[in-house]
C-alpha positions in Angstrom: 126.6 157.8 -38.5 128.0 159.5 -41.7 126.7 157.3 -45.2 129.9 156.4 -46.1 130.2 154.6 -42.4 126.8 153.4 -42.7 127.6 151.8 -46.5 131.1 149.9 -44.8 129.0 148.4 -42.5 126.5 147.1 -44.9 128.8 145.7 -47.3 131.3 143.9 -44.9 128.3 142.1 -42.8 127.0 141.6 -46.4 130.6 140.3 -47.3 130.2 138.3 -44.4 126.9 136.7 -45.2 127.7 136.2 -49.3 131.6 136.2 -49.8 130.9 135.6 -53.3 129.1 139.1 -53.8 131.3 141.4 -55.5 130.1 144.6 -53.8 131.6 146.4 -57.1 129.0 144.8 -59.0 125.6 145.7 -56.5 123.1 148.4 -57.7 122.0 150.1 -54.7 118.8 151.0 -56.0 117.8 147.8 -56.5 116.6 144.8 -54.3 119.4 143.2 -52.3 117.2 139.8 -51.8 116.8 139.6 -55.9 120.2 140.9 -56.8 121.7 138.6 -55.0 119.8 136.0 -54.0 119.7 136.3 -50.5 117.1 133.5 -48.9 115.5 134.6 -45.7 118.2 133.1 -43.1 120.3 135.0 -45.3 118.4 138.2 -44.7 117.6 138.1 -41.1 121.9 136.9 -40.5 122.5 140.4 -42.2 120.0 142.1 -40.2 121.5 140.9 -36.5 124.6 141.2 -38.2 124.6 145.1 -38.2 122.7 144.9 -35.2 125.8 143.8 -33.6 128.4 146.0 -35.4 126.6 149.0 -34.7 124.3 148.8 -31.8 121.6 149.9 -33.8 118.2 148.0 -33.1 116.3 147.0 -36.4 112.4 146.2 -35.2 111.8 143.3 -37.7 108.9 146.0 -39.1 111.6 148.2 -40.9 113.6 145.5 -42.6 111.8 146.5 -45.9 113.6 149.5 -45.9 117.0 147.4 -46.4 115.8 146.3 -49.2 118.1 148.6 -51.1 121.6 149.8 -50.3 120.2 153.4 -50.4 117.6 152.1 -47.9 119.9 150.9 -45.8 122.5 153.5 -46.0 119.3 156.0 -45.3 118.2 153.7 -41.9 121.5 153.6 -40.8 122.0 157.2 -40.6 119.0 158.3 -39.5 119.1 156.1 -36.4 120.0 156.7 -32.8 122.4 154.3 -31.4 
């Protein structure tokens, strides 16, 4: 998966979870959870979220490194489908 792929997935399950997140406005160095205040339902929705659009499996153990949209991005593209 390319980043730029990786990033529309992010952001439209994201979109999904918080439709009142302007994705415009999100520093993707920071953390998401803070940012935007994502609670943990919120979290773990976004997690099996691009589970399901991408067929990639996230072991609960490396959902700190979505922390971040560069984190994410990063995962995403380094991981076999």
């Amino acid at each position: 998966m390319k980043p730029a792929e990786a990033l529309a997935v992010i952001l439209s399950v994201l979109a999904d979870i918080a439709p009142e997140v302007d994705s415009d406005e999100i520093d993707p160095g920071v953390d998401l959870t803070e940012q935007l205040d994502l609670d943990s339902m919120d979290y773990l929705n976004w997690m099996l979220g691009i589970n399901q659009e991408t067929g990639i499996e996230i072991p609960e153990r490396d959902y700190p490194k979505f922390r971040t949209l560069h984190g994410a991005v990063d995962y995403l593209v380094g991981a076999r489908v």
